[in-house]
Every structure is written in C-alpha cells, then in structure tokens.
C-alpha positions as CSV (number, residue, x, y, z in Angstrom):
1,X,140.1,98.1,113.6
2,X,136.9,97.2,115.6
3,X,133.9,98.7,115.2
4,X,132.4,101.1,118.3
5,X,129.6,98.4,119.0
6,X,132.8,95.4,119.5
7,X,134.4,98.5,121.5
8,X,131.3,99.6,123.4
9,X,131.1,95.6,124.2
10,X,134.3,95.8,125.6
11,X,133.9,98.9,127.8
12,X,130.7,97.5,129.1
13,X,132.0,93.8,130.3
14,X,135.0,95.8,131.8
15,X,132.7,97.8,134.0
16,X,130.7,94.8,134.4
17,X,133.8,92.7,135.7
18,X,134.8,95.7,138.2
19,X,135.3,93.5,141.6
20,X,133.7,94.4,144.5
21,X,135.3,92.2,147.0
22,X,136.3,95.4,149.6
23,X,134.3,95.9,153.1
24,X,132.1,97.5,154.1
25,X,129.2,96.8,151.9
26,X,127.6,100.0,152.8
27,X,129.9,101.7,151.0
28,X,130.4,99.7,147.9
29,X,127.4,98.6,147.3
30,X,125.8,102.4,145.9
31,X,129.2,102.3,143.9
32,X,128.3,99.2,142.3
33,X,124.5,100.1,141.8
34,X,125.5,103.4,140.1
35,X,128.2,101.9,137.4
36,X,125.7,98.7,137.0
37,X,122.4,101.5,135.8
38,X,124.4,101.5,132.7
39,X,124.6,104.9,130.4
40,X,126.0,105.6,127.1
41,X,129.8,105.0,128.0
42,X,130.9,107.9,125.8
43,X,134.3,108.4,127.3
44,X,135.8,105.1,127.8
45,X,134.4,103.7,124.4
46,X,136.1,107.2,122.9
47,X,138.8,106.7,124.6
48,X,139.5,103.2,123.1
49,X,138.6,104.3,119.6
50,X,141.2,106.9,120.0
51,X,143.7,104.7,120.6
52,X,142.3,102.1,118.3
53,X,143.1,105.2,115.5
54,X,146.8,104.2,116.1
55,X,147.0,100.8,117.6
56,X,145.3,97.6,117.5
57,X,144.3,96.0,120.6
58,X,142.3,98.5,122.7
59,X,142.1,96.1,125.6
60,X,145.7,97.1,126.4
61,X,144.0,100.2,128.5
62,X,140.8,98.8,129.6
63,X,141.7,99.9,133.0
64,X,142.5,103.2,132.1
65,X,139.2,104.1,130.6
66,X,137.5,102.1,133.0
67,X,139.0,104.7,135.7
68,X,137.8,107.6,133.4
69,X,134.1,106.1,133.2
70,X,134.5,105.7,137.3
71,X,135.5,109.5,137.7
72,X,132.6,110.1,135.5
73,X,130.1,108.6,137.5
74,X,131.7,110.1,140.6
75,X,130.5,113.3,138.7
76,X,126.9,112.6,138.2
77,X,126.9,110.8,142.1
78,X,127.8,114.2,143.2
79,X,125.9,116.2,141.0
80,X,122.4,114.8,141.8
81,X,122.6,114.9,144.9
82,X,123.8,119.1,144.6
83,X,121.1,119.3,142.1
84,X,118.5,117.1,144.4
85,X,117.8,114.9,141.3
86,X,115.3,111.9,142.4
87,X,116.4,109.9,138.6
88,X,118.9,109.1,137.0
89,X,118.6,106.6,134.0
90,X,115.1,106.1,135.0
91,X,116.3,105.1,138.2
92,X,116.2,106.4,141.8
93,X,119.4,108.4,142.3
94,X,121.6,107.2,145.4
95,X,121.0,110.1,148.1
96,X,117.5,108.9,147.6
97,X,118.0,105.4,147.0
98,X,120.0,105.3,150.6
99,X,120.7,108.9,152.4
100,X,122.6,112.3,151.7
101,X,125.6,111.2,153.7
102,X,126.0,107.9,151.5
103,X,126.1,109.9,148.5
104,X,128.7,111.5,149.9
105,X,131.4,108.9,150.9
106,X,130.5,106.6,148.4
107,X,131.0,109.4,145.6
108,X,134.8,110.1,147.2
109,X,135.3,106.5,146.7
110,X,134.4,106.3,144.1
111,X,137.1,109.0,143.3
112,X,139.5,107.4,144.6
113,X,139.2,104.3,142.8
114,X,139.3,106.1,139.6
115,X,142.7,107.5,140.4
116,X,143.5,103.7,141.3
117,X,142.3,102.6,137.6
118,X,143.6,104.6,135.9
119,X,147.3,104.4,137.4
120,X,147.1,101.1,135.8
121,X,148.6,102.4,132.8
122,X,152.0,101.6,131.3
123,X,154.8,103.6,133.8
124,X,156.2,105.4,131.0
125,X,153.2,107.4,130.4
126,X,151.8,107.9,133.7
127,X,153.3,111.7,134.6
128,X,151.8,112.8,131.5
129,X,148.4,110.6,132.1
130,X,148.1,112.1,135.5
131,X,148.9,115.5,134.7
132,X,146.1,115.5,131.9
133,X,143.4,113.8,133.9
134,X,144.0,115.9,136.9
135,X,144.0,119.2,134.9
136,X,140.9,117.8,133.7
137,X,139.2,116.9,136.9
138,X,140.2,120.6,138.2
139,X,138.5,122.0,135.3
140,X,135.6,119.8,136.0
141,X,134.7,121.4,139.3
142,X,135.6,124.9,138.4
143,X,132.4,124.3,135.2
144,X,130.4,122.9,138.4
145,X,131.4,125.9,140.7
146,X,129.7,128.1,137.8
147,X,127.1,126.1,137.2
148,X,126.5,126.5,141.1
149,X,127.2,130.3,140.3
150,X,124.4,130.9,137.7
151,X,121.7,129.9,139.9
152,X,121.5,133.2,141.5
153,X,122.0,135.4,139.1
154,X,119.7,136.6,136.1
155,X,122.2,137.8,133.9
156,X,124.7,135.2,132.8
157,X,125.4,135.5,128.9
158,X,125.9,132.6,126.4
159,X,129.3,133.2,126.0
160,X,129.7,132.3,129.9
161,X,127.5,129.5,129.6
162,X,129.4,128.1,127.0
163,X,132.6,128.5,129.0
164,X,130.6,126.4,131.8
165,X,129.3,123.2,129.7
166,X,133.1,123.5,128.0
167,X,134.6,122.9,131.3
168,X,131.9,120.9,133.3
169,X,131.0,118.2,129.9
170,X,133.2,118.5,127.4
171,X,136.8,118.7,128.6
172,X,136.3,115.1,129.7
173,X,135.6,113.7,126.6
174,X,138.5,115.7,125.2
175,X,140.5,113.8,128.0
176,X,139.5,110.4,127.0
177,X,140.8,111.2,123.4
178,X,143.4,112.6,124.3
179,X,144.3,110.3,126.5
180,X,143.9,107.4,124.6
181,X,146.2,108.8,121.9
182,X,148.8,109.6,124.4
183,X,148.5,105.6,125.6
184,X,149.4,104.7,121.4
185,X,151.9,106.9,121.0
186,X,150.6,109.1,118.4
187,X,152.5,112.4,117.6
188,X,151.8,115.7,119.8
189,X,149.7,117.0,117.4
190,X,147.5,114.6,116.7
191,X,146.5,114.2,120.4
192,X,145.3,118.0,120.0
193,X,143.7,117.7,117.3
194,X,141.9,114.6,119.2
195,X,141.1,116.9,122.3
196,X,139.6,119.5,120.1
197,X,137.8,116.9,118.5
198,X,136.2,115.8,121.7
199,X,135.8,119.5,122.8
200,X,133.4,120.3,120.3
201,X,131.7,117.0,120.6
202,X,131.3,117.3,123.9
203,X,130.1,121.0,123.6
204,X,127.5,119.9,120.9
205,X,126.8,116.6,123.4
206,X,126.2,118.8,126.0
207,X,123.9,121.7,124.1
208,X,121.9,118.7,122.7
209,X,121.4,117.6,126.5
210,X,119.9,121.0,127.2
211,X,117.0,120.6,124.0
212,X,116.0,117.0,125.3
213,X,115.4,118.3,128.5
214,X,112.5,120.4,127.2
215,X,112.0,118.5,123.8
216,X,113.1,114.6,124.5
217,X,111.3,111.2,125.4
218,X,111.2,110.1,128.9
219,X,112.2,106.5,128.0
220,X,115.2,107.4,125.8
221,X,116.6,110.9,127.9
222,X,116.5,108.3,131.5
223,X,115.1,111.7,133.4
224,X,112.2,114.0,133.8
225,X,111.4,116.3,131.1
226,X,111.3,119.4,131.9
227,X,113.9,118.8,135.1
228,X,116.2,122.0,134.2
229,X,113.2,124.0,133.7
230,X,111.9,122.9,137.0
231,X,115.6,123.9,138.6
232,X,115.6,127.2,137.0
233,X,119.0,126.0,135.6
234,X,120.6,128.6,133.3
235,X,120.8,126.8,130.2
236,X,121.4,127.4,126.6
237,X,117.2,127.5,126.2
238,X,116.8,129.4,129.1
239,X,119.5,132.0,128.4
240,X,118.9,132.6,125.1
241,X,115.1,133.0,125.9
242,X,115.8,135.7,128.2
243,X,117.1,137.4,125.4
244,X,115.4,137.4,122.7
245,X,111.7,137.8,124.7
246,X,109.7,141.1,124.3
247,X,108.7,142.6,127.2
248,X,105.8,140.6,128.0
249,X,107.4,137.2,127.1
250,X,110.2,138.1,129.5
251,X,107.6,138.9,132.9
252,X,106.3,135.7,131.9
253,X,109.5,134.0,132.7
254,X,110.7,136.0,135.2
255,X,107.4,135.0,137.0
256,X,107.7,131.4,136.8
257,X,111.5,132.0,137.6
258,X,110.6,133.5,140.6
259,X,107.5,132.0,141.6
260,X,107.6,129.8,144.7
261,X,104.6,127.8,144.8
262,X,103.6,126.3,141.7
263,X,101.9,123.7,139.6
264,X,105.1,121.6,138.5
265,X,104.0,120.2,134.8
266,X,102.4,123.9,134.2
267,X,105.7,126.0,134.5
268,X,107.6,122.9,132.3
269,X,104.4,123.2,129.6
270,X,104.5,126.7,130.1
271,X,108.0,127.8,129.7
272,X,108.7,125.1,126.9
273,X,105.9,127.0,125.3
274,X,107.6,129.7,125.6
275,X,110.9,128.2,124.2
276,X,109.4,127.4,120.9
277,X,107.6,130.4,120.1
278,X,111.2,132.2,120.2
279,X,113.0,129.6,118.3
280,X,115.2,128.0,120.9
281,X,114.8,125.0,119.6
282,X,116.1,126.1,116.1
283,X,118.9,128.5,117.8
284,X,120.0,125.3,120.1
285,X,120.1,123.0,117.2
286,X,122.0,125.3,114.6
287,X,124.4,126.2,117.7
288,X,125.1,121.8,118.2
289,X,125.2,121.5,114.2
290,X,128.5,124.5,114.4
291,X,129.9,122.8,117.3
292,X,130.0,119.3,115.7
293,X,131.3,120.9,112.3
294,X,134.3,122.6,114.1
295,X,134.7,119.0,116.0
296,X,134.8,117.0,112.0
297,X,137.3,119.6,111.0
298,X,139.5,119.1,113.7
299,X,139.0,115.0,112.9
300,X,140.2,115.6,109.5
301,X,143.2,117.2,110.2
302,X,144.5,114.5,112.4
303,X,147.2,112.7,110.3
304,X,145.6,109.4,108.9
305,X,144.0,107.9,106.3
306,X,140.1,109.0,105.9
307,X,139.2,105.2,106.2
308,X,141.1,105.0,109.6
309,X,139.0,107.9,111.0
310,X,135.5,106.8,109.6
311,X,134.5,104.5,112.3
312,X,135.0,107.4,115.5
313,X,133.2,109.8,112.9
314,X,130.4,107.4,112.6
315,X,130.0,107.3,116.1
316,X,130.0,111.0,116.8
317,X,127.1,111.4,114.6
318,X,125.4,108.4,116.4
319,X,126.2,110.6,119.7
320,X,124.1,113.1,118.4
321,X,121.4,111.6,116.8
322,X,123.0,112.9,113.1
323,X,122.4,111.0,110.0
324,X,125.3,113.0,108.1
C-alpha cells in the first residue's frame, strides 16, 4: 500500500499535469489559476486511499479523482463569489481577480470538465459512478440553497445546521470513498461503511472549519479570521451562541448581527469574545471529537485487516489536527 504523502504526491502532479491546450484563454486561464492555488486535496487523495484499501495501483483512477477535485473547486469558484469572499488560500479569489461574469463561465466549465474526468472511468462502472456523483452534486446545491436560506433568518437550530454542512461538505467526501471503493470492486457494504466514514469526517472537517474561523492562524486557515463572523453566517459558533446567551449576551449579538455600519476587526474581536465566554469553542470541539468517533467506528467495521485500514485512519486524524 502507499502511504497518503506518496498518494497526496500523486493527486497533486495529476492536477498539476491537467492540459490546458483549449481556446479561449479567458476562459481557461481562472480555471487553471484556481486548481494551481493548491489546497488540501482531501477528496481525490481519499478517494485513492479508498481504493488503495482494496487494490494496489491507485493511478488506475487518477482521472476520476482528478474530476472529483475539479467539481470541488467548481464549488468554492462559485461559492466566493455568492459569498463575496476577496481570499481564498491567501489568494485573491477569481470574481476579484478578473470580474463577476468570469467567475461565472469559468465555474460552469469548470463543471463540465469534471463530468469529462471523471467519465474516464472503466465503462463497466460508469452508470453507477454517475449516478453517485450526480446524487452527490444535487445534494451539494440543495446544503448551499440552505446555507443561502439561513442568512435571513434568526432562528435556524443545530440540528438544521447540521443537515446543511452534511449535505453542502461532507457528502463529497463520502463520494470520493465511496467512489473509490466502487472503482476496486469491494463488496456493497463496505462502500457504505466507506461513505459513512467520510460522512462523519466530513461533518467533523467541516465543524472544525467553523472554530478556525474565529480561533485559527491566518497563514495556515488561507482566509480572514473572523470572515463568517463578518458575513453573519449561521454557523455551529454562531448558532449555538444564540442559545445558550442570557439576555444581555444575546442583544449584544443581535446588535452586531444587525448593525450596518461597523468597525470590521471590533464585531470579529467582539463576538469571538463572546464565543468563548459561552464555551463554543469547547461545545464545537467535543461536537468534531463525536463526529470523528462515529466516522472510526464505521472504519472498523469495514471488512479488512486493522493494518490495511491504518494508513486512511492516520490521515483522518491528520485532517483534523488529532494526535489519537
């Protein structure tokens, strides 16, 4: 088996090699500056470990998760520009970069050529490749339609936020784990147990997001502190805030959520204040620790020898910062 920096290697030359030999420039060329900013590469590098759980040359669907890490970039294209994001890995974001109307195109491209990749795969398992990574992209703009939901409203609970980051995050790293055990042939359930796997991953992946907004480093997070706050995004911080404030703690908020005219680093000092004089932080954090738990369970029930499953484990916990 290789190791997730050989695989991580791999999915990072791939991307690298992408050719970008189609006209006009205009509308390749944001393409190509948004896969070349780099990023973790979570779901093609998961993808190729879960097929590396069964088979040994993950190379055989390079294309395939090269697709999935096109689609996911597609994603964030998209969502900056909806969000009005100026960075992204520390990097000017493309509607600001070149225009609105850019963003736009190239991001449907961009689209399309993920469907293109990732029709590269073998013909006896494309129905059932399709059918999964559709279903997944669906379920990928209903979580964005909520997300898009929540800003108006005051009221959304954790269990619909949950709901949200399930479908807008997690679902496509479930996808690329799935998907990858499909492509190696490994029994029906086993590829559930995979998606699970990456469900609660993802989930945990995507809470942790939510605390390095308020709590991360600049340099290592690739985007403003403070950016959700700024947004009024309903988060996991925000949410959970709102409920567990006394009165006074709760006008505070309210205020800054409603205030128009502000000082920007006061209301993301303020509120983060806030935040940790109600414990988000710990609530967020025991909340990512559940989610990965259920994710290991679901790992250890897939049907192979411990040994065979340490290396994805090991890079799960790397995903989330865990030492065990």
């Amino acid at each position: 088996m290789l190791t997730s920096k050989q695989i991580l290697e791999i999915v990072r030359q791939g991307v690298a090699d992408i050719p970008f030999d189609r006209r006009p420039e205009e509308l390749y060329a944001p393409i190509h500056y948004v896969l070349s900013l780099g990023g973790k590469r979570l779901r093609p590098a998961l993808m190729l470990m879960a097929y590396n759980l069964y088979k040994e040359d993950p190379r055989e669907i390079l294309p395939v998760a090269i697709g999935l890490e096109t689609y996911h970039n597609y994603t964030l294209l998209h969502d900056d520009l909806m969000d009005h994001a100026s960075v992204r890995r520390g990097q000017p974001t493309v509607h600001v970069k070149w225009d609105e109307n850019t963003a736009i195109l190239s991001g449907d491209t961009m689209l399309v050529m993920a469907y293109q990749y990732i029709a590269r795969c073998p013909d006896e398992y494309l129905p059932r490749v399709l059918r999964l990574f559709t279903t997944t992209a669906l379920e990928i703009g209903e979580g964005q339609q909520y997300d898009v939901d929540f800003e108006t409203r005051i009221d959304v609970t954790e269990e619909e936020y949950i709901e949200m980051i399930r479908l807008k995050t997690s679902v496509l790293l479930a996808c690329a784990m799935k998907m990858g055990a499909i492509l190696a042939d490994a029994p029906e359930r086993d590829t559930q147990l995979l998606y699970s796997f990456g469900e609660q991953i993802g989930l945990a992946f995507q809470l942790q997001d939510d605390y390095l907004d308020c709590y991360g480093d600049f340099e290592k997070f690739g985007k403003r502190i403070g950016g959700d706050i700024l947004c009024n995004k309903k988060t996991y911080m925000l949410i959970n805030a709102l409920q567990l404030a006394g009165d006074e703690e709760r006008k505070d908020l309210l205020g800054w959520l409603n205030a128009k005219d502000f000082d920007e680093q006061e209301k993301i000092d303020t509120v983060i204040s806030l935040y940790t004089q109600l414990g988000i932080p710990e609530l967020v954090n025991q909340r990512i620790a559940e989610c990965y738990e259920r994710g290991e369970q679901a790992l250890s029930a897939v049907d192979l020898p411990e040994e065979r499953k340490a290396e994805l484990l090991l890079f799960a916990r790397q995903m989330l910062g865990r030492q065990s």
